[in-house]
N, C-alpha and C positions, 0 to 999 in steps of 0.2 A: 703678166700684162693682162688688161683688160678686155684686150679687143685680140679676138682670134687672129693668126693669118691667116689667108686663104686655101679653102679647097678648090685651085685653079689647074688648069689645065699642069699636066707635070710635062716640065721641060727638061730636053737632054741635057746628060751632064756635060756636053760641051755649051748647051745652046745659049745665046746672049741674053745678056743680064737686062732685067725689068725690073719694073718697080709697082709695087701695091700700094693702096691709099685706104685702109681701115675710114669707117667712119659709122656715125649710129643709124641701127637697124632701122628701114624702112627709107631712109635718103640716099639710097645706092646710087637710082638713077637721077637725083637733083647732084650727085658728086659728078656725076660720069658727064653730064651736058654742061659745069663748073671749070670740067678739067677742058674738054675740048676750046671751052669759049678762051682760057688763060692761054691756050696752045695759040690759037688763031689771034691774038688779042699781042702777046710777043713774039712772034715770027721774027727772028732775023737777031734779037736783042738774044746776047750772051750766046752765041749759039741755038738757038730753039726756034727749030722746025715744026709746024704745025703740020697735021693730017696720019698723026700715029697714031696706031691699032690700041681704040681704047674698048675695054670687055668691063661689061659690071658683072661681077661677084657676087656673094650672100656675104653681105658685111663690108663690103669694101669696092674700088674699081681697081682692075690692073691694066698697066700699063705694057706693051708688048714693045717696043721697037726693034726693028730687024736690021741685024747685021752691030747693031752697037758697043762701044765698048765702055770702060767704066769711066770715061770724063765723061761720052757722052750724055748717061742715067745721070751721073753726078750732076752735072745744069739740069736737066730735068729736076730732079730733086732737089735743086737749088730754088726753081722756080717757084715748085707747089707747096714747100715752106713756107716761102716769103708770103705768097700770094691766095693758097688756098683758106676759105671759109668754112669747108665744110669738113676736109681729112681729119680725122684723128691722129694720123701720123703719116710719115712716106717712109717704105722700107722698101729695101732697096735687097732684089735678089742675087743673091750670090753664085749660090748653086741648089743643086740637086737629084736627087739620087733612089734608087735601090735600099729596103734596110730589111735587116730580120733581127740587128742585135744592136748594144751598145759601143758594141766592135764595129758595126758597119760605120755607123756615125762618125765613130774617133775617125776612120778612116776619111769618110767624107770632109770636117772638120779639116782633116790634118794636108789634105790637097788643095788648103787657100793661100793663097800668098798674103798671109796675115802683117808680115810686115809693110804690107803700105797702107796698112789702116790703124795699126798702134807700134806703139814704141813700146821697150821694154822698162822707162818710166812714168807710163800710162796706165790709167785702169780699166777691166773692162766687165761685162757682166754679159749671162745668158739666162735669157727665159723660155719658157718652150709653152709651146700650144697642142693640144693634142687633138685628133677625130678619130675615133675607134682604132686607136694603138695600143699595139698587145704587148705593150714594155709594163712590167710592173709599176716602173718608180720612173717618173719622169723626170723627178730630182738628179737620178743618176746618169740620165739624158743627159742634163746640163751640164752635170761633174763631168762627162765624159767628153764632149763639146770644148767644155774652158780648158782639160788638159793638152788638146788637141792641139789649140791656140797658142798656150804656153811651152809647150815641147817645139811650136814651129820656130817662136819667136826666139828660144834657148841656142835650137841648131844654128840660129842664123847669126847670133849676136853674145850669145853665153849668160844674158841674162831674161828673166820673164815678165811680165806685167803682173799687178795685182788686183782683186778683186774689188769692186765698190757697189754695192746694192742700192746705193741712194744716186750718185751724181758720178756713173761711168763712162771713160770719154769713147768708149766701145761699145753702144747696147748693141750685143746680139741678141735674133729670133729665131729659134728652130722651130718649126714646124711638122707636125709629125699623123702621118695619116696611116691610114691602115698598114699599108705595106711604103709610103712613100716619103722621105724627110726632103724637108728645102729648107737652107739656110740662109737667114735676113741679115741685114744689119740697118739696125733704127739710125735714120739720118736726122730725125728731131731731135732725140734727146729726149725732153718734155713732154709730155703730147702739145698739143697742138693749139688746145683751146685756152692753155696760158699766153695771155696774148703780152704779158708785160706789162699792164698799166692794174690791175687788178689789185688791189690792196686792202680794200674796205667791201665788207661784203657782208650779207643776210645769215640768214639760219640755213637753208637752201638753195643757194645760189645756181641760176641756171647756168649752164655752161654755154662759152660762146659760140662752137661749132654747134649747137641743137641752137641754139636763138640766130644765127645765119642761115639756118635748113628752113626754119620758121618764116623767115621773111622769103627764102626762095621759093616755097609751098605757095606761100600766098602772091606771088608775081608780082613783090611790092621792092623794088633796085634802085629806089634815090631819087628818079628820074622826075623831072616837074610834071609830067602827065600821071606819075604816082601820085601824087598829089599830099597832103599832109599826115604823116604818123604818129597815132598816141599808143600809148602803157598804159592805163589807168594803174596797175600796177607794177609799175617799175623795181621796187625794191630796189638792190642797190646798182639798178641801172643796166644791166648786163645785154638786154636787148634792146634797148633804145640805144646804147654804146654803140653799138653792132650795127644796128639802123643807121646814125649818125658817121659813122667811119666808111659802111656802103656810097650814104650820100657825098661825103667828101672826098671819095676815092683814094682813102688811105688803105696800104698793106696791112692785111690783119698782122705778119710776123716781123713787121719796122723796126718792132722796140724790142724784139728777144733776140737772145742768140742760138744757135743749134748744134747740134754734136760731130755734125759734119766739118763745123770749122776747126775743130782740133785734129783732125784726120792728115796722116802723111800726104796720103794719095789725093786730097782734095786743093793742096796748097798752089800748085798750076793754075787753079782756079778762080783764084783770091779775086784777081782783076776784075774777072768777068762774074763776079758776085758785087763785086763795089760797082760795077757799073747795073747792076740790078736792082739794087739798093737807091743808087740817084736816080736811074727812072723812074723809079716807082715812088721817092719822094720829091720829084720836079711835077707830078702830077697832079698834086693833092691840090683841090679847088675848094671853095666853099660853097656851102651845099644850097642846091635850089629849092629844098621844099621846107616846111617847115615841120620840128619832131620835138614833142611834149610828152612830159611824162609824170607820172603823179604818184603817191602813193599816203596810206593814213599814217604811217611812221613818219617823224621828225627824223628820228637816227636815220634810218634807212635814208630819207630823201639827201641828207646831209653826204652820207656816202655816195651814194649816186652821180652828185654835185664833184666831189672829190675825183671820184675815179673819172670823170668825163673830162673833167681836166689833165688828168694825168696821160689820158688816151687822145688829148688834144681835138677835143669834140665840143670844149664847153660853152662856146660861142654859138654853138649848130643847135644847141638842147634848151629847152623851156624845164624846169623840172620844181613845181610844187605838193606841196603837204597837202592833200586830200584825200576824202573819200570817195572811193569809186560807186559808190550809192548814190551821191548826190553830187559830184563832178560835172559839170555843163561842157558840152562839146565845144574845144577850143577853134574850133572851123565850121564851117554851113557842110562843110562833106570829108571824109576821108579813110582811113583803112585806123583799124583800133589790132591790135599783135599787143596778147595777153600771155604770162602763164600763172593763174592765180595762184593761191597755197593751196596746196590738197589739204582740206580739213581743219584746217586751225585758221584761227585772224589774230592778227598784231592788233596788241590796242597802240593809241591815236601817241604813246610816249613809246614805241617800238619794241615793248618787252612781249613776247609770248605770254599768248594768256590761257586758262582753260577753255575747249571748245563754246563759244556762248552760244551759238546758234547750228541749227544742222547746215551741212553744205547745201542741201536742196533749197532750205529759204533762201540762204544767199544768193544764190544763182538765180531763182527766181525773182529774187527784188532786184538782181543787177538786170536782169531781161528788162523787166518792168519798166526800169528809169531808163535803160536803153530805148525801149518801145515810146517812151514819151518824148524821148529829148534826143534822139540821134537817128533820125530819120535820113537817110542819104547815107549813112557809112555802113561799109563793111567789117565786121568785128570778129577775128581769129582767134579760138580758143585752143590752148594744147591744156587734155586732161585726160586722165589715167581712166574716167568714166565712162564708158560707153553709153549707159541709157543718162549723158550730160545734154540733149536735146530734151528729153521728155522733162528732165527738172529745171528746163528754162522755160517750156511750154514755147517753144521755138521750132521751128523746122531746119535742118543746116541743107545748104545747098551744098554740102562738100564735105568729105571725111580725109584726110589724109594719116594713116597709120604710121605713127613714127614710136623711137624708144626714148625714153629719158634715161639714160644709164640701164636697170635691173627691171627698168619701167615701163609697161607698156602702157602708151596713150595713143590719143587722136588728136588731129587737130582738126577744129571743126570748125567750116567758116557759116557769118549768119549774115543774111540782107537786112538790114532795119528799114522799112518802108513805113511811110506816112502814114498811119491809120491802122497798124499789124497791131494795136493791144487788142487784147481780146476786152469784152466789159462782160 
């Protein structure tokens, strides 16, 4: 896996089961104020009680509730599937413990009650995360883990599950820290930011839980006092989608399904998942503000167009073939939420081309034509550049440090005020 568990507080091995929400580095705490508002926002629907102990992490938010048992975490994590924009994933703890071998593990492992969570015609899989653990191979972590599973599921029924590395209806997570292991199990599935409607897509494509972090950095929620949102570079759409789905208060996880529905122990629940699923699509309005988005690629804008249909947005989006050089602001005022290309341009038929110009011009001429013609808006950059102010000859009123995957950027907001070109 890609996103660590957590180094969290270590709970007894009796203590009640929680749940972490992974997410990318630097939006811990735009997850953590995301999960409370979802908390307080369905109270009472499917079960879910607002005002649980939420703790942000390095990587992620956990989830503590006291006294719970596993339906209860299970609607929770029914919830933050459906509904969360920014997790990576929800995983759901099991347990945890004491380790010094690959004998403690099997041992931990082998005190779950593995059959309400697969059957013996089911598959399942184990990844592990490590923080300064003194196990050579954490490979045999894993082996030691899935035997664990399979011997439980053997004594109990005479036969065992099998493996599947791509599409297992069991992901497990171990966890593994100096002296301490906690064992997960992925209630997604997928991660998170396949949102289902995704089909046509760039060279690059941002992903949708970083293009939700983006618009929550910049305090930009749908709302008509947001007032109108552009892309100049859209590409094939991925954040203006995200924008557009905000504004009409659809479920980022509507249109997927998750790993948690093939689960013994979660079938109690069915009910009170289908009624989660109708509130959350009795809801969907059409959106009050107005969201544009542009880009110099024909292909790309054509995709773009594509996938905002398939995400049921495409009535809410404006989305033409231009150039963000010379693009004219589609409104007298509004917020502009960018993530250009690090270093290369598409030409104007959407193929990659060799570098034609340095990044530095670019950005300077986009300043430029910004400074002339978009006076009144506020314009969000995410870029891997730190000194990306100085080659705008801009000043940012605002840095926010976030990751793109292995990527460290900023997102940098800029005022465009009447009369800022320099001559």
């Amino acid at each position: 896996m890609n996103q660590a568990a957590p180094s969290a507080q270590r709970p007894a091995l009796a203590a009640p089961m929680g749940l972490f929400l992974p997410c990318a580095g630097g939006t811990e705490g735009l997850l953590a104020d995301e999960v409370q508002v979802l908390l307080q926002r369905h109270a009472g629907v499917a079960g879910v009680t607002p005002g649980l102990p939420v703790a942000t992490r390095r990587g992620g938010v956990a989830i503590e509730p006291e006294a719970a048992g596993v339906r209860d975490v299970l609607r929770l994590a029914m919830l933050f599937n459906l509904e969360s924009r920014l997790a990576q994933r929800v995983l759901l703890r099991l347990a945890g413990g004491p380790y010094r071998d690959e004998g403690d593990l099997y041992a931990l492992a082998a005190r779950q009650a593995w059959t309400d969570w697969i059957t013996p015609q089911q598959a399942l899989k184990v990844d592990v995360t490590a923080v300064r653990s003194p196990l050579r191979s954490i490979n045999f972590a894993a082996l030691r883990v899935k035997d664990a599973v399979c011997d439980v599921l053997r004594a109990a029924s005479g036969a065992r599950p099998d493996v599947d590395t791509r599409r297992p209806d069991l992901p497990i997570v171990l966890h593994l820290e100096e002296d301490w292991a906690t064992l997960y199990v992925d209630t997604s599935g997928e991660a998170l930011f396949k949102r289902g409607w995704r089909e046509d897509k760039g060279e690059a494509p941002l992903k949708e839980t970083l293009a939700a972090a983006m618009l929550a950095a910049a305090g930009w929620a749908g709302r008509a006092e947001d007032g109108p949102l552009f892309d100049p570079c859209c590409g094939s759409g991925t954040l203006l989608i995200e924008a557009a789905q905000i504004a009409c208060d659809i479920a980022p996880g509507g249109q997927r399904r998750f790993a948690f529905e093939r689960w013994p122990v979660w079938q109690p629940l069915k009910a009170q998942w289908l009624e989660l699923k109708a509130a959350a699509k009795a809801r969907v309005r059409p959106s009050e503000v107005a969201l544009h988005g542009g880009d110099v690629s024909f292909r790309l804008t054509d995709y773009a167009r594509r996938n905002a249909e398939r995400a049921g947005v495409l009535a809410a989006v404006d989305i033409k073939t231009a150039d963000a050089l010379q693009v004219l602001p589609p409104a007298p005022a509004g917020t502009m939420v960018l993530n250009p290309p690090y270093g290369e341009r598409i030409s104007p038929k959407g193929s990659k081309t060799a570098r034609d110009e340095a990044p530095s011009d670019f950005y300077q001429r986009l300043a430029a034509h910004w400074k002339r013609q978009y006076a009144g808006w506020t314009a969000w950059i995410l870029s891997p550049d730190p000194k990306l102010p100085g080659a705008m000859r801009l000043k940012e009123s605002r840095r926010v440090p976030m990751w793109n995957g292995p990527i460290e950027c900023r997102l940098f907001r800029f005022d465009m005020i009447d009369g800022s070109m320099r001559r």
